[in-house]
N, C-alpha and C positions, 0 to 999 in steps of 0.2 A: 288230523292234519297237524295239531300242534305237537303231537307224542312225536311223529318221523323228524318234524325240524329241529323239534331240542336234540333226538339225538344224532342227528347229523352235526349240530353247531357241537357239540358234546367231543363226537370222534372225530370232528376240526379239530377242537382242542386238547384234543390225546396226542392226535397224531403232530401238533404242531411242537408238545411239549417235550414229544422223545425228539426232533429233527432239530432242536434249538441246542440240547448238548453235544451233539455231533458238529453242530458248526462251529461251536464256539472252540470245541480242538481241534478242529482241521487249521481254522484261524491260528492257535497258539503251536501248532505244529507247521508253522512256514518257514518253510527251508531258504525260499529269499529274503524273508525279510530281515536275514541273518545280515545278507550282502548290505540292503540299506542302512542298518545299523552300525556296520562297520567303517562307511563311509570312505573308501577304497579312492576316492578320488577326490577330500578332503572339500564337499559342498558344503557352503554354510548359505544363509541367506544374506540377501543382495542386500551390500551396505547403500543405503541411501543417503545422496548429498545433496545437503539442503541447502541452496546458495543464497544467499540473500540477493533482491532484487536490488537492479543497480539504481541507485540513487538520481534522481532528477531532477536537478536545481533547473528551478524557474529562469531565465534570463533576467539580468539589472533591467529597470524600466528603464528608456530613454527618458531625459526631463530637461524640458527648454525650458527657459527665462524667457517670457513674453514682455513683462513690466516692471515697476517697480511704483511704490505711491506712500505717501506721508499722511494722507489729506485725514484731518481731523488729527492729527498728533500720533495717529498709531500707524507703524510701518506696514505695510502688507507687499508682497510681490505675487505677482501676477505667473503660474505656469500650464506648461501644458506636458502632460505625461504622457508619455506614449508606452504604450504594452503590447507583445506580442499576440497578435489576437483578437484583438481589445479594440474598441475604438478609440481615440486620443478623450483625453480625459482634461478638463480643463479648471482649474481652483483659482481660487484668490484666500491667499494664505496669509498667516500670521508668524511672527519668530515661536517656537517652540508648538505650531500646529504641526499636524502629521496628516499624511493623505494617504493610502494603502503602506508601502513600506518605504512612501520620502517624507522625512522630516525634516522642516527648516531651523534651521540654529543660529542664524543671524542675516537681518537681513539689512544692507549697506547702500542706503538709497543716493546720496552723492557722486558713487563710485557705478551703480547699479549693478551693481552684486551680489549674492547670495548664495551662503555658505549653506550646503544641505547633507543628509545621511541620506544612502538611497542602496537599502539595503545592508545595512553594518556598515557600509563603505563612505567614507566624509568626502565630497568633493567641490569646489567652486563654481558656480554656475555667474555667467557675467550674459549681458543684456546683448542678443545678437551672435552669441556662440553658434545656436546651431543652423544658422544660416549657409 
């Protein structure tokens, strides 16, 4: 049993090793793939454009002045931030604290004023604005 199979596996591989030089010239004798080579209709591959994704600046927070307070010698003002999204957010702040991206830079308890950054941007907040 084992004599028949080795030589059948045997003249498999006779016969597969004379049909592999016949392919491989029929292969290098292709009369189209002259045409592709030529390129008669000047393909290249597909330039891809990579675009960058557009930019999405957050919107400025809203930020009220609710208060303003001295008590014990140190100034503090009272706000409430508002965020798209977000529920109002509410601090009692100090001059040169910061709360996500509003910082106070002065705060003018007489006047009930305060000077703040909110976002890069400097603006004057006064007591009852955004009423």
């Amino acid at each position: 049993m084992h004599a028949k199979t080795n030589a059948l596996w045997l003249g498999a591989m006779m016969l597969s090793a004379s049909i592999v030089p016949q392919i491989t010239a029929a292969a290098q004798d292709d009369t189209y793939g002259t045409i592709a080579r030529r390129n008669a209709f000047h393909l290249g591959a597909p330039k891809v454009q990579t675009a960058a994704p557009p930019r999405l600046e957050s919107p400025r927070p809203k930020v009220l002045l609710t208060g303003v307070t001295d008590i014990g010698g140190k100034k503090r003002a009272l706000v409430e931030i508002l965020e798209a999204g977000k529920p109002a957010r509410k601090a009692v702040v100090a001059e040169g604290d910061t709360v996500n991206t509003v910082q106070v830079l002065h705060i003018d308890v007489l006047r009930a004023q305060v000077k703040v950054r909110i976002a890069e941007v400097e603006s004057s907040l006064s007591l009852g604005d955004g009423k």
